[in-house]
DONU-293884 format. One record per residue (C-alpha): x, y, z; chain. Coordinates in steps of 0.05 Angstrom, whole numbers. Layout:
! residues N
ATOM      c1      c2      c3  dokol
ATOM       X       Y       Z      A
...
//
This chain:
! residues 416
ATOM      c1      c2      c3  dokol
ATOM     541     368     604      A
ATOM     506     342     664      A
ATOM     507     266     677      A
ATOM     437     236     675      A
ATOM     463     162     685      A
ATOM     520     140     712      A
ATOM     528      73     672      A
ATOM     503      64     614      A
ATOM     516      29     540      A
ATOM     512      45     474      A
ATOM     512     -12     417      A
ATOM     531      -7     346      A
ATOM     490     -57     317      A
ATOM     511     -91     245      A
ATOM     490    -155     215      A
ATOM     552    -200     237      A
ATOM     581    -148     290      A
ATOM     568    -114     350      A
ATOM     617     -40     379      A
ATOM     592     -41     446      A
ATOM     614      27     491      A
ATOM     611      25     559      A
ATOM     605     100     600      A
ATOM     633      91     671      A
ATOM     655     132     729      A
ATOM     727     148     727      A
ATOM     786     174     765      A
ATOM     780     242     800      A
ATOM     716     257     767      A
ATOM     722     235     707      A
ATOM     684     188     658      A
ATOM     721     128     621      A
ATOM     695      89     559      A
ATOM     710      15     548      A
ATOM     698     -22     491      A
ATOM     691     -88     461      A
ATOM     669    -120     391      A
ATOM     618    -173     398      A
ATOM     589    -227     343      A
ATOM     516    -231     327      A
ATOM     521    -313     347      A
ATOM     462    -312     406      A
ATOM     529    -349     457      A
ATOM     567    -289     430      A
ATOM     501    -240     450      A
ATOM     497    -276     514      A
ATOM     570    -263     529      A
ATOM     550    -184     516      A
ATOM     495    -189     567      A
ATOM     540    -213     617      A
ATOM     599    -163     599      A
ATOM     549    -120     611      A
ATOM     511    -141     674      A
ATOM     581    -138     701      A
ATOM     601     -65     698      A
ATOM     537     -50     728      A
ATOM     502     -22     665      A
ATOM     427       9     676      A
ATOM     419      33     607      A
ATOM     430       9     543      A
ATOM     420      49     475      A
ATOM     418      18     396      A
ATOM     395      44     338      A
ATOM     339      19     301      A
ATOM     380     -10     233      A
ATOM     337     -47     200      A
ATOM     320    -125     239      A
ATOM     387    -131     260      A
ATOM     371     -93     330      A
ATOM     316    -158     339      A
ATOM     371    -211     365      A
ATOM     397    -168     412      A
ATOM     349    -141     437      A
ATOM     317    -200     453      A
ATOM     367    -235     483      A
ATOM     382    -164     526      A
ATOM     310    -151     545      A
ATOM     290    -211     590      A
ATOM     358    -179     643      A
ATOM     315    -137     696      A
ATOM     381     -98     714      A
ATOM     390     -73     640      A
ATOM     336     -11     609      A
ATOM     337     -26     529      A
ATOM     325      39     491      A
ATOM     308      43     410      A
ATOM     320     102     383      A
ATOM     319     132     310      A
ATOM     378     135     273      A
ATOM     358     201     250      A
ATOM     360     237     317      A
ATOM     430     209     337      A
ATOM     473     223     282      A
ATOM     545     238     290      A
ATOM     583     293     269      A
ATOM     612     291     194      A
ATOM     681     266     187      A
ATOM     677     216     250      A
ATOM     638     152     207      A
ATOM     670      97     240      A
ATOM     634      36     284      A
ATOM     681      60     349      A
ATOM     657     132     340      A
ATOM     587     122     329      A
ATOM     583      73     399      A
ATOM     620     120     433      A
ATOM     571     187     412      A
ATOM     522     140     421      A
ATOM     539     122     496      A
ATOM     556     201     507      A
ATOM     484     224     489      A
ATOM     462     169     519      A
ATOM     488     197     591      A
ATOM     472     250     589      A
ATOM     394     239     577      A
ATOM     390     263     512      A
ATOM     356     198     474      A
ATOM     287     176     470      A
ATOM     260     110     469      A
ATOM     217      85     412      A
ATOM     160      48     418      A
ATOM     169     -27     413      A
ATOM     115     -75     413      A
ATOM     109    -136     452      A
ATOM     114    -213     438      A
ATOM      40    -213     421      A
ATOM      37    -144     378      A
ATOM      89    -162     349      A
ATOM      65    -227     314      A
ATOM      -5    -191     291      A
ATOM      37    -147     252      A
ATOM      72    -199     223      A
ATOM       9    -229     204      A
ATOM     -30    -159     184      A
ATOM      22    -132     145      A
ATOM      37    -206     106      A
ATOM     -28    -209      91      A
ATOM     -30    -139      64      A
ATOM      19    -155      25      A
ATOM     -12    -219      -9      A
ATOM     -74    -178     -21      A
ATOM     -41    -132     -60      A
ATOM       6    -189     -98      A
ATOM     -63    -228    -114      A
ATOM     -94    -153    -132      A
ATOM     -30    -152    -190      A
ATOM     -36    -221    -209      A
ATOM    -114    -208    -227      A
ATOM     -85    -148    -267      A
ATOM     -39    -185    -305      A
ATOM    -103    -235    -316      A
ATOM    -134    -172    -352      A
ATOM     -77    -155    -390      A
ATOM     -69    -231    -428      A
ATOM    -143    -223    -439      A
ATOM    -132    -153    -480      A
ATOM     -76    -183    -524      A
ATOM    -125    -232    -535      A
ATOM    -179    -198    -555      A
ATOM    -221    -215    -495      A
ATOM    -260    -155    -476      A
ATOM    -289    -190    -418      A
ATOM    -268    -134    -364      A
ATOM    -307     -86    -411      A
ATOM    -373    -122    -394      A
ATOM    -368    -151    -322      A
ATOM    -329    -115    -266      A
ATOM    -294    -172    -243      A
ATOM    -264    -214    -287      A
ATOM    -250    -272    -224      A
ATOM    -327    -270    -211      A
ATOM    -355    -346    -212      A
ATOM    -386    -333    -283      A
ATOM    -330    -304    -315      A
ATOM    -276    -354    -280      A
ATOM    -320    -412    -308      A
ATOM    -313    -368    -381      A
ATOM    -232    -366    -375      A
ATOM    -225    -442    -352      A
ATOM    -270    -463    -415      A
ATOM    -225    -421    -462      A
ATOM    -161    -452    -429      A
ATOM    -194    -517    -442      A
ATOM    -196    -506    -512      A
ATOM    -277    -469    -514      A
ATOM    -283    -413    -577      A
ATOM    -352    -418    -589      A
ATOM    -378    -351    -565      A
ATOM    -451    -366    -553      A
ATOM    -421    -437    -506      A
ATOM    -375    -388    -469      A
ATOM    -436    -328    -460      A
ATOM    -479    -374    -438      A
ATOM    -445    -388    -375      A
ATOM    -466    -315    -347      A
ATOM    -499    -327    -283      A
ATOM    -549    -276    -248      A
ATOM    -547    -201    -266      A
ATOM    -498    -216    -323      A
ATOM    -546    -260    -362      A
ATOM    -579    -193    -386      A
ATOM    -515    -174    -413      A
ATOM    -505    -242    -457      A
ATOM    -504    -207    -531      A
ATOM    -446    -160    -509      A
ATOM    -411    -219    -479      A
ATOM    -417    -259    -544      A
ATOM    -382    -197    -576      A
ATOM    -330    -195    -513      A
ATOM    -306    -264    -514      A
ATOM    -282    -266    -593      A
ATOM    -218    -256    -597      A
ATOM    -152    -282    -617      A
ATOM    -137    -329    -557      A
ATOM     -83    -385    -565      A
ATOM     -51    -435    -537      A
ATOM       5    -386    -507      A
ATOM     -52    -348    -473      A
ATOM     -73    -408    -441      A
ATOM     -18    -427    -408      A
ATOM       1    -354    -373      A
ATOM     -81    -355    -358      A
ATOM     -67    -420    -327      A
ATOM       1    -403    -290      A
ATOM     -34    -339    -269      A
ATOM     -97    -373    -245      A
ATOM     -58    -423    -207      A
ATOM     -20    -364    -167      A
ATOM     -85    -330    -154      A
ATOM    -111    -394    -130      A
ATOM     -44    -400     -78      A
ATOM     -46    -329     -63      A
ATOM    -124    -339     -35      A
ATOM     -97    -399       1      A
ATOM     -46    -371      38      A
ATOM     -90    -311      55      A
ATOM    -139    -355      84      A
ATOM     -85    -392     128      A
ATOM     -64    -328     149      A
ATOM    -134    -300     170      A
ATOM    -148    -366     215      A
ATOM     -78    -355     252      A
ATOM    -101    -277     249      A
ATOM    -158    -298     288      A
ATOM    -131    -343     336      A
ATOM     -84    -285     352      A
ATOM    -127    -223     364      A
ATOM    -177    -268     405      A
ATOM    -153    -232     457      A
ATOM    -172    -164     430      A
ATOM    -231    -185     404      A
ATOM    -273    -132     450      A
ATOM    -226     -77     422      A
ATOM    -233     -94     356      A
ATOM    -309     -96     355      A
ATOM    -301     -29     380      A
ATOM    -264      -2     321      A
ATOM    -312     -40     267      A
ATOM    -363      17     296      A
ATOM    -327      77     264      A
ATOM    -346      98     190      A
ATOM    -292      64     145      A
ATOM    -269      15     192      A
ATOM    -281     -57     169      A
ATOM    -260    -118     207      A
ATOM    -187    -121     170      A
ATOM    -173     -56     174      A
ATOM    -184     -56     250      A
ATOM    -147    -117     260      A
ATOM     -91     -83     225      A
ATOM     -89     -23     276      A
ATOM     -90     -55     336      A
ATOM     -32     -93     304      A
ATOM      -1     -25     298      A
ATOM     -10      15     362      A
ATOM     -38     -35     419      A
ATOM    -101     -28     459      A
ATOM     -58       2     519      A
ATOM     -71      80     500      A
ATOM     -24     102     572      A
ATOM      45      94     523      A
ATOM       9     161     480      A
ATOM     -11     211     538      A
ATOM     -62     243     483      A
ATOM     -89     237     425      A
ATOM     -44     284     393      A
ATOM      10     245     422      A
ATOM      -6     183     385      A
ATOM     -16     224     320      A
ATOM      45     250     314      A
ATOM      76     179     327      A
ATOM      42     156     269      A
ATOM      64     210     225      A
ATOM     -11     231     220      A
ATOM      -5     307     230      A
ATOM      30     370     207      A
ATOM     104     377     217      A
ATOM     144     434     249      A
ATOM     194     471     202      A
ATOM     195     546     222      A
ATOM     250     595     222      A
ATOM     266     668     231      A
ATOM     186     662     245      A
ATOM     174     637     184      A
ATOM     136     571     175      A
ATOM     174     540     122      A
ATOM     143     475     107      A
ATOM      81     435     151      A
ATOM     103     363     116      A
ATOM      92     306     158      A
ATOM     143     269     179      A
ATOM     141     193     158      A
ATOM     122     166     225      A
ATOM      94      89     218      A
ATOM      81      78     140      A
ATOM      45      16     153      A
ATOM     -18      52     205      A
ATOM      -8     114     154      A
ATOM     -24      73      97      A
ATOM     -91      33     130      A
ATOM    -115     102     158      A
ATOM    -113     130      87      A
ATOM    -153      73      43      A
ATOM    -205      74     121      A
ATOM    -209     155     107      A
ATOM    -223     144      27      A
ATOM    -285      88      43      A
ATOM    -304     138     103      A
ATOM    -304     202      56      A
ATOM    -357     169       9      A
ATOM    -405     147      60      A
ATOM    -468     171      70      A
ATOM    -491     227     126      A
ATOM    -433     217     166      A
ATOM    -384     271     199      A
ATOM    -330     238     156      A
ATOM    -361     250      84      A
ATOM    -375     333     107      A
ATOM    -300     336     131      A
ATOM    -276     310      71      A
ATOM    -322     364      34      A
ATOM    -309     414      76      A
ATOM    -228     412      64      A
ATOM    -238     389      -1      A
ATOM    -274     468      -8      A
ATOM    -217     488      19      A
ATOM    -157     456      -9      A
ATOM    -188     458     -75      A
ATOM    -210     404    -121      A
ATOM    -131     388    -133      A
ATOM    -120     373     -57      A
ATOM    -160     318     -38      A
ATOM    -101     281     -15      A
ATOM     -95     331      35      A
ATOM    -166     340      53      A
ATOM    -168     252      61      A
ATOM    -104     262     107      A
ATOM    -148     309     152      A
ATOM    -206     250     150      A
ATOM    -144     204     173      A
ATOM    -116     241     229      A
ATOM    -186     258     253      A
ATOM    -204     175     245      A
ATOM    -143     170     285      A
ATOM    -162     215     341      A
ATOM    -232     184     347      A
ATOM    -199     111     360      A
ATOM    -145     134     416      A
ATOM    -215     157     449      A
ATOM    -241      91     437      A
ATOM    -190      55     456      A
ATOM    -176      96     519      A
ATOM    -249     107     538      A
ATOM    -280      36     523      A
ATOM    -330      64     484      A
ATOM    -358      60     421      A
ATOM    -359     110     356      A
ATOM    -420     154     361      A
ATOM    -411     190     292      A
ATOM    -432     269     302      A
ATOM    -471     269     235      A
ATOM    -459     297     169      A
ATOM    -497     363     199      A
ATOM    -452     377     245      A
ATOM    -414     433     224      A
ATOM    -481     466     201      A
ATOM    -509     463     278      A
ATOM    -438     494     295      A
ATOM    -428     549     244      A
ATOM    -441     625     257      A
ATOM    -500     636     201      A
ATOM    -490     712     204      A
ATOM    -417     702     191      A
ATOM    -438     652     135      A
ATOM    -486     689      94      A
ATOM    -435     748      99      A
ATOM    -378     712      66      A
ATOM    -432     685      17      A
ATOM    -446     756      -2      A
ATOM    -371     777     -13      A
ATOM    -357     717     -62      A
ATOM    -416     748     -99      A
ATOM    -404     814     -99      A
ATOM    -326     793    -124      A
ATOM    -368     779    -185      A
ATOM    -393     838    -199      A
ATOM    -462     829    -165      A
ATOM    -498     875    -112      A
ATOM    -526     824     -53      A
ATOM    -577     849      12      A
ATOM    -577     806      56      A
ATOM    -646     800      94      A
ATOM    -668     748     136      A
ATOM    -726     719     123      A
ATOM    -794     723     151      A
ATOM    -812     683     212      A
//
C-alpha cells in the first residue's frame, strides 16, 4: 500500500512496559522497522521521547488500554515535532495467530503509515479534570442512593414501616425518628410526634409504622449507615465547590444547556465535562452523535440490514442523556413529552427504552446547536407534530385501523 507518512511510531502500551516500532525509509525503496522496549518510569518515557525525536518521527500511534496510555501520552504530547494519535483497540486488531507485544507495535506502525488509523478524541487538561469531578460525583450519588436503600432494608427487618408512610425516609422528620430509635426511643406516640409539616396529618399511621421489633443490632448498622450517608453528602459537597471553581469558565455554556427540557444544572455540568464547548472537533450534529454512541448502528449485508444496535460510544454522556430524556419525556407541553409518545405509539408499550433513546439523541442534537450557535433552547411545543402532519393522510389511516375491526368509516369533513 501507498505510504501516507514517511516516519512514524507505533507504541504498545502495558502497565510496566512499553514495544515501541519505528517505520523508516530504507535501502532502495524500502521501509525498515526498529524497535526498542521501554519502562513506564517517566526518565524511562522521557528517554522514548528522545529516541524518538531522533529518528525524525511525525506520528505516533497507541491504543487506548485502559489509563496506562495517560503517562505517555503526557509526557509525549508537550514535543511539537511528535502528532499523538488514540485510537480504539477495536479497529486495529491484528490478525489471529500473531498475539505477541513485537507484532502488535509493528501492525500497529504499518497501519499507521499507511493512513489507515483515526484519532480519538482526547480532552484537554481542563476537560479532563471536570470529568474527573462529574463522573466521581456521579458515582457518590449513586453509592449514597444504595446506602439510603440499605437504610430501608434494616428498617423492614425491624418492623419499621416508615418508608410505607413518608417517601423519604432521610427527610428531617423521619431522620430525627431513626436517631431517637438509635438512642434507645420505642414509644410510638414520642417518635410520631416528631412529624413535621405535611406529615403531621399522617401521625396515626406513623404510630402504627414505627412499632416494630428494633434492637440494639439495628442500631448500630442504622448508625454505621447513617454515618456513611453523612460522609458520602460531605464529600459530594467538596466535590460540587471544586466543580464550581472548575466550570467557571463555562459558566455561559452551561446556562445555556439548563434552558433545554430535562436539563438541570448537574446534568449540564456533566456534558460539557463530556464533549467540550468547542463544537468544530464534530463537523455536525450527526457527527457528534454517533461519537457518543447515541444513534443507530450500521450492520447490513447482501442488502440486508441485519442489526441497527448502537455501538457503545461514550457510556458516561449515554448514560446522563438517558435519565435528561426520562425527566424530559414527563414534562409538560413540550416537543420532548410528544416525541416520547409519538415513538412510544410506535415501538409499542414494551419499547420505551427505545422511544427514550430517540428523546436522547434528539436532546443531543438540540445541544451541538446550542453549543455551536450560542443560542438558547427554544422548545417547538408539544403541538408540533400536529401543525406538521398531513390531516388527510391522518384521518385516512384512522379509518383503516377501524375498518381492520370490522367497522365501515366515511370520512367527511366537517362543516365550516
Amino acid at each position: 500500500m501507498e505510504v501516507i507518512v514517511e516516519r512514524c511510531a507505533a507504541l504498545d502500551v502495558h502497565k510496566d512496559t512499553i514495544m515501541a516500532a519505528v517505520r523508516l525509509p530504507g535501502e532502495k525503496g524500502k521501509r525498515r522497522t526498529e524497535l526498542k522496549e521501554f519502562r513506564t518510569w517517566t526518565s524511562s518515557l522521557r528517554e522514548l521521547r528522545a529516541w524518538l525525536v531522533g529518528h525524525g518521527v511525525t506520528q505516533v500511534a497507541m491504543e487506548a488500554t485502559g489509563v496506562y496510555w495517560k503517562a505517555p501520552w503526557h509526557v509525549l504530547a508537550p514535543e511539537p515535532s511528535i502528532e499523538l494519535l488514540l485510537v480504539n483497540a477495536q479497529h486495529v486488531k491484528n490478525l489471529p495467530g500473531r498475539k505477541t507485544d513485537v507484532a502488535d507495535a509493528q501492525w500497529l506502525a504499518s497501519l499507521l503509515e499507511c493512513g489507515l488509523l483515526r484519532g480519538s478524541f482526547v480532552p484537554d487538561p481542563v476537560m479532563s479534570r471536570l470529568r474527573d469531578l462529574t463522573r466521581y460525583r456521579k458515582k457518590l450519588t449513586e453509592e449514597r442512593g444504595r446506602e439510603t436503600q440499605r437504610i430501608q432494608k434494616v428498617l423492614e427487618d425491624a418492623g419499621i414501616k416508615l418508608d410505607s408512610v413518608v417517601s423519604d425516609v432521610l427527610g428531617k422528620g423521619p431522620r430525627h425518628m431513626i436517631e431517637a430509635l438509635i438512642a434507645g426511643e420505642r414509644d410510638v406516640n414520642v417518635l410520631a410526634e416528631m412529624a413535621l409539616t405535611r406529615s403531621r396529618a399522617r401521625i396515626p399511621e406513623l404510630r402504627l409504622a414505627l412499632e416494630g421489633g428494633f434492637s440494639e443490632h439495628h442500631a448500630f448498622m442504622l448508625r454505621t449507615h447513617l454515618d456513611h450517608v453523612d460522609h458520602l453528602g460531605a464529600q459530594i459537597d467538596t466535590l460540587d465547590q471544586r466543580l464550581e471553581a472548575e466550570i467557571a469558565p463555562f459558566e455561559r455554556q452551561v446556562e445555556r444547556l439548563c434552558t433545554v427540557v430535562g436539563i438541570g444544572r448537574v446534568t449540564a455540568q456533566a456534558i460539557v465535562a463530556e464533549i467540550g464547548v468547542d463544537m468544530s472537533r464534530f463537523p455536525t450534529a450527526a457527527h457528534l452523535a454517533s461519537w457518543a454512541g447515541m444513534c443507530p448502528g450500521n450492520h447490513e449485508s447482501a442488502g440486508k440490514r441485519r442489526s441497527g444496535k448502537a455501538r457503545k460510544g461514550n457510556a458516561a454522556l449515554r448514560s446522563t442523556l438517558i435519565e435528561a430524556a426520562w425527566s424530559a419525556s414527563h414534562s409538560k407541553d413540550s416537543y420532548y413529552a410528544a416525541l416520547y409518545r409519538r415513538f412510544c405509539r410506535r415501538f409499542g408499550k414494551k419499547s420505551e427504552s427505545k422511544a427514550i433513546f430517540v428523546v436522547a439523541h434528539s436532546m443531543l442534537v438540540a445541544i451541538w446547536h446550542i453549543l455551536t450557535n450560542e443560542t438558547d433552547y427554544a422548545d417547538l411545543g408539544a403541538d408540533w407534530f400536529d401543525r406538521r402532519s398531513d390531516n388527510e393522510h391522518h384521518a385516512r389511516r384512522l379509518a383503516h385501523q377501524i375498518e381492520r375491526l370490522g367497522y365501515k368509516v366515511t370520512v367527511e369533513p366537517a362543516a365550516a
